[in-house]
N, C-alpha and C positions, 0 to 999 in steps of 0.2 A: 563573363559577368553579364549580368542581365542588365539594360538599361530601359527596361518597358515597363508595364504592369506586369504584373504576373499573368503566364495563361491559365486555361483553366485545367487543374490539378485532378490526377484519377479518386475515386470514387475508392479508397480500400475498404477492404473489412476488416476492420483491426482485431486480431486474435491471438497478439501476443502479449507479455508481461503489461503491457502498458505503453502507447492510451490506447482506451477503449472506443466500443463507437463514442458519440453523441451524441443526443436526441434532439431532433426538431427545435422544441422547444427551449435549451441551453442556447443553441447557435441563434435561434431568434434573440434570446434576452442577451448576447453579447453584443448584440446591435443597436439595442435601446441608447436612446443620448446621451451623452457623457455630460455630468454635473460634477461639481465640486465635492472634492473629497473632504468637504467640509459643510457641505450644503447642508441643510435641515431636514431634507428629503432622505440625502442618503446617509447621515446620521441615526437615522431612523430604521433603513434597511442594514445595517451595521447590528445596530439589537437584534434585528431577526434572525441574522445569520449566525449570531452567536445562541440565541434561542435554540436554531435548528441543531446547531452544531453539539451543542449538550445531547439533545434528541440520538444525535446518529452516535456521539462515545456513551451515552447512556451515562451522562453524569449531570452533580448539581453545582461542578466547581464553576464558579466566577471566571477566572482568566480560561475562558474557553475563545479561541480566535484564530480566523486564520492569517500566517506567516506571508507577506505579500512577494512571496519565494517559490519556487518546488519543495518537493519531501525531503531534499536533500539540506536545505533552508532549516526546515522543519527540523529534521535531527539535530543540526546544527545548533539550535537555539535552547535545545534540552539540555545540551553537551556545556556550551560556555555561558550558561544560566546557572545552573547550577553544580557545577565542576570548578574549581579553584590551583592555582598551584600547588604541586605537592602532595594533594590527597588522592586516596585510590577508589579505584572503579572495576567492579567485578563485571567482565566483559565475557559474553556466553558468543560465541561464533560455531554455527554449522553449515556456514555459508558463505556468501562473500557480503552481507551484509553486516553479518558481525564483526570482518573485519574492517567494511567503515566507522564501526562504532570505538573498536580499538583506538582509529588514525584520528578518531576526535578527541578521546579521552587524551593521548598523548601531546596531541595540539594544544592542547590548552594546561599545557604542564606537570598532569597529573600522572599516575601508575597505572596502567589498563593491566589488569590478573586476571587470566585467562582460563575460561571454562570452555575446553575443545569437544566436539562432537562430529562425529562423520556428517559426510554430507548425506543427503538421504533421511537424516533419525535427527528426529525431536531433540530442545535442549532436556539433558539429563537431569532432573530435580537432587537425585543423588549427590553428583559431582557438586551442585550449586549449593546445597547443604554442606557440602565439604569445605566448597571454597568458603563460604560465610564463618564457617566455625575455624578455618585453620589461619583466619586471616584478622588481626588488629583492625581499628581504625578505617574501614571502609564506610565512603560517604553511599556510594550505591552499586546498584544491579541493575545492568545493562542486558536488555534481550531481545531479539527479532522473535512479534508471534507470529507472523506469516513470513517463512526465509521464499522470496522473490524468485532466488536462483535454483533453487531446489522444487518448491511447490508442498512443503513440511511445515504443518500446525505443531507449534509448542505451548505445552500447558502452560501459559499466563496467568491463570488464578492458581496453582498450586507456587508458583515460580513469585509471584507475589507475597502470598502468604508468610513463603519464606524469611524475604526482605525484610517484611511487617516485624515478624517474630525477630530478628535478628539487629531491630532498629534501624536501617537502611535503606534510600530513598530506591525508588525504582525507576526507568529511564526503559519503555516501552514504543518501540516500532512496530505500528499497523498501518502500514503504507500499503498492504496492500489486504489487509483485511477488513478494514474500514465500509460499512454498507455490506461485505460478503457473508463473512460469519460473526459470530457474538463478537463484540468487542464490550466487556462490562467492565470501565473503569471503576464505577465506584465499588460495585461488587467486588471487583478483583482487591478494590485498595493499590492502584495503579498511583504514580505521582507525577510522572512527566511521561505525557503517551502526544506520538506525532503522526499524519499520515498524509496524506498527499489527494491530490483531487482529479487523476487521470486515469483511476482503474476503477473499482467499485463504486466509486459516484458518477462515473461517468459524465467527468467535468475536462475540459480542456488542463492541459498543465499548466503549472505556474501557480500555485498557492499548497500552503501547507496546513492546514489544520493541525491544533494543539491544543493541550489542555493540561492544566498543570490544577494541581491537589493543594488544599491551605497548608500541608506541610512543605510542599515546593515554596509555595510563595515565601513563607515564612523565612527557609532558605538563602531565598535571592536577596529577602533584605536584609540577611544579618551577613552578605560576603563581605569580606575584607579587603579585596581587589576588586577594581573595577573589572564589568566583564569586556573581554577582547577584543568583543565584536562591537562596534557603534550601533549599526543599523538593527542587530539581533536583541540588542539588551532590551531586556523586557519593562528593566525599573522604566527606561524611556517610552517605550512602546505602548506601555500600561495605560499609560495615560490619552494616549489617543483613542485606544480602543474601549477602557472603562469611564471617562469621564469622571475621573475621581474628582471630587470638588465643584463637581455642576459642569464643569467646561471637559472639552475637547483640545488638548493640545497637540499642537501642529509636533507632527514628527517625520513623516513621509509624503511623499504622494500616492496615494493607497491606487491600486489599479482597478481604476471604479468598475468598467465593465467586463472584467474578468471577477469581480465578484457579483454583477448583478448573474451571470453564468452558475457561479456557485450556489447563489440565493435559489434560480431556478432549479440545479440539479437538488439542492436538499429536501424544496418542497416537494418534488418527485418523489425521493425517498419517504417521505413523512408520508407524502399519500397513498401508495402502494404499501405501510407498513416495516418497519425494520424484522419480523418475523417473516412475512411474506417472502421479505428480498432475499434472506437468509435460505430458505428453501426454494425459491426460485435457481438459487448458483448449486444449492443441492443436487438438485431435481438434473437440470440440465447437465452436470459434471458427472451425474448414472445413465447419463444418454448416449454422454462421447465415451466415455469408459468402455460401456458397451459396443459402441460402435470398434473401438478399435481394437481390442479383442477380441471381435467377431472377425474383421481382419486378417486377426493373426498378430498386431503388435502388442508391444506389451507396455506397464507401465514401472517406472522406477523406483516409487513409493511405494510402500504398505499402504492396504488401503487403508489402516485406524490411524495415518499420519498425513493423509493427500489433504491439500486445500482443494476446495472443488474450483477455486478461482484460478487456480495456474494447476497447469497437468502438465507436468514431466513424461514423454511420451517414448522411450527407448529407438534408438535407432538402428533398423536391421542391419546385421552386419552386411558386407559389402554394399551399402550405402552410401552413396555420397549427401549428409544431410543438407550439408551448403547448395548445392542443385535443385533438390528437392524445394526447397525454400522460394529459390528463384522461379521457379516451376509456378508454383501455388502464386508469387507474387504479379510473374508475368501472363499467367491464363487467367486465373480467378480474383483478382484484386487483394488473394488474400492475403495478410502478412502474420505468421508466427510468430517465434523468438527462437534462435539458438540457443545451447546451453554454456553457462561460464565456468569460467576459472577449471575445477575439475573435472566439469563434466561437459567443456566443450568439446564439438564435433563426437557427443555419445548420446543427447538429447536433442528433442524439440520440444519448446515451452510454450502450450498452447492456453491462452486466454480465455475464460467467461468469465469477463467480467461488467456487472453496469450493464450497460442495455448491449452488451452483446453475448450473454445468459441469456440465451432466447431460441428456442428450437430452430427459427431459420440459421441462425448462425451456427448450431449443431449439426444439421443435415447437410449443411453447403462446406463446411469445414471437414467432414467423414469424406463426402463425393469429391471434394478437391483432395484430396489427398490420395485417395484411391487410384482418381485419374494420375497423377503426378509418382504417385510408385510405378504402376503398370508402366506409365511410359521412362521412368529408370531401368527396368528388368527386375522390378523385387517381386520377390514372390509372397504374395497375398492371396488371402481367399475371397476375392473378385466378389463380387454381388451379393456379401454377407453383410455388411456394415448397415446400411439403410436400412434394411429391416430388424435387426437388432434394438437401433436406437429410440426406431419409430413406436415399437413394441416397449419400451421402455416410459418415453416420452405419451403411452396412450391412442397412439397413432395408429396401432394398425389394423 
């Protein structure tokens, strides 16, 4: 047990699922004074962040806010918001995300019916057309568009659509698509979408962004049961975050300077462009593709299904990926991800996301890894990577 200050802690370069680097500028505005989560100051930076926060889901819904939680918060609050005893929830799982959306839906007393899908491939629009028509009385459609553990985009505006057409609300995970690729709530006709502030906004953890549609809202206020959660329920939350009725009511202690952090990573995003950022994680995700390809490794996904913000990187056989890892972590600062559930010790889950989508962190990420197989025994084709990527990237 430590009984001092802390010492000073290494330098990583975060380039696994999540978190991302920081920028300068985030770590400064966490530092700024701490005022009253009631103050008139920061009642005022409250609107902006919800301002921004429509900006980055690309919507004009009202309850747009972030959850003074993680994304795990975040789901959470979609789940026993709008989910009740008793009724059912069509639950799309091709990953291990989906099946925390299942352990929610049944938490909160309801049916989770299950749309299975391989790990690796998109949820099926097919199957999700099946389950909607072969099933009575479902309140909604539950889906991951960015699955975390895989690195696989599923269509969310056809997968929406569905929903619409079939009457039934929709309950959307972009935790980690959020700032990477399109996320178009309203376009989609989305109703509860949540995502988190440690990967593509390149925010510290600990807050969830959320954003719920006038038919959610509508929803929450006709349950019949109170929701489960105190601290989640939105009917209370509402009120501190919208000022309905002129006033601010006390509900929590909001974490002032982890959202003055948030305020700073969104105006980032607004100023650099939501298009820009979107092909910025493009751009960069055909650089290491390249790069590891040129290598010699491969990757796990189709490319019409990879997130360019998480790469699923295959790992050569007689590999040991856990080594490798340590490798990268103990020479270059740098840290990864392993792979879960199915596909651990068969992947590495490397990150661009938020300001570490940036060519140094592509070229330093290729050179560590290269160094870090050669001194495994893997066999790689040595002195191919860098020039690949650079040639990609415009570089060479």
């Amino acid at each position: 047990m430590r009984n001092q200050s802390l010492p000073d802690l290494p330098r990583r370069i975060l380039m696994g699922p999540g978190p991302s680097d920081v920028h300068p500028r985030v770590l400064a505005a966490l530092a700024r004074p701490t005022i009253g989560h009631l103050d008139p100051e920061f009642v005022a930076l409250m609107d902006d962040i919800k301002a921004l926060l429509r900006y980055a889901f690309r919507t004009e819904n009202a309850l747009t806010i972030p959850v003074s939680a993680p994304g795990s918060a975040g789901m959470e609050t979609c789940f026993v918001n709008l989910i009740e005893p008793g009724e059912r929830v069509i639950v799309c799982a091709n990953g291990v995300f989906g099946g925390r959306m299942k352990e929610n839906v049944e938490r909160c007393g309801a049916q989770a019916i299950m749309v299975q899908d391989e790990w690796g491939k998109a949820v099926d629009p097919a199957k999700v057309s099946a389950a909607l028509k072969g099933n009575a009385n479902v309140k909604a459609l539950a889906f991951v568009h960015a699955e975390t553990s895989t690195g696989v985009q599923s269509d969310a505006g056809a997968l929406c659509k569905l929903a619409r057409a079939a009457g039934v609300l929709t309950i959307v995970d972009t935790v980690t698509s959020l700032g990477g690729i399109p996320v178009e709530t309203d376009a989609w006709g989305a109703d509860a979408v949540y995502s988190g502030t440690q990967k593509c906004l390149s925010c510290p953890p600990g807050l969830s962004p959320v954003t719920f549609s006038t038919q959610a809202v509508d929803a929450i206020k006709k349950r019949k049961t109170k929701v489960q959660s105190w601290f989640l329920d939105l009917s209370l939350v509402m009120n501190y975050w919208t000022g309905q009725g002129g006033t601010r009511t006390y509900h929590h202690t909001a974490p002032v300077n982890a959202l003055y952090g948030l305020h700073e990573a969104l105006l980032m995003l607004r100023e650099e462009g939501l298009e820009a950022s979107w092909k910025r994680h493009g751009e960069m995700h055909a650089a290491l593709v390249a790069g590891f390809e040129a290598m010699g490794l491969k990757m796990k996904v189709e490319p019409a299904l990879r997130l360019p913000q998480l790469n699923a990187v295959e790992v050569p056989a007689g590999v040991d990926e856990a080594a490798v890892r340590r490798q990268l972590l103990a020479s270059f600062n740098l840290e990864v991800g392993a792979g879960l559930g199915a596909w651990a010790g068969k992947v590495w889950r490397v990150g661009l996301m938020g300001q570490s989508a940036s060519p140094v962190h592509v070229l330093t990420c290729l050179a560590a890894f290269e160094s870090a197989l050669q001194a495994g025994g893997a066999k790689i084709n040595a002195g191919k990577a860098q020039a690949a990527a650079r040639s990609r990237l415009g570089l060479a």
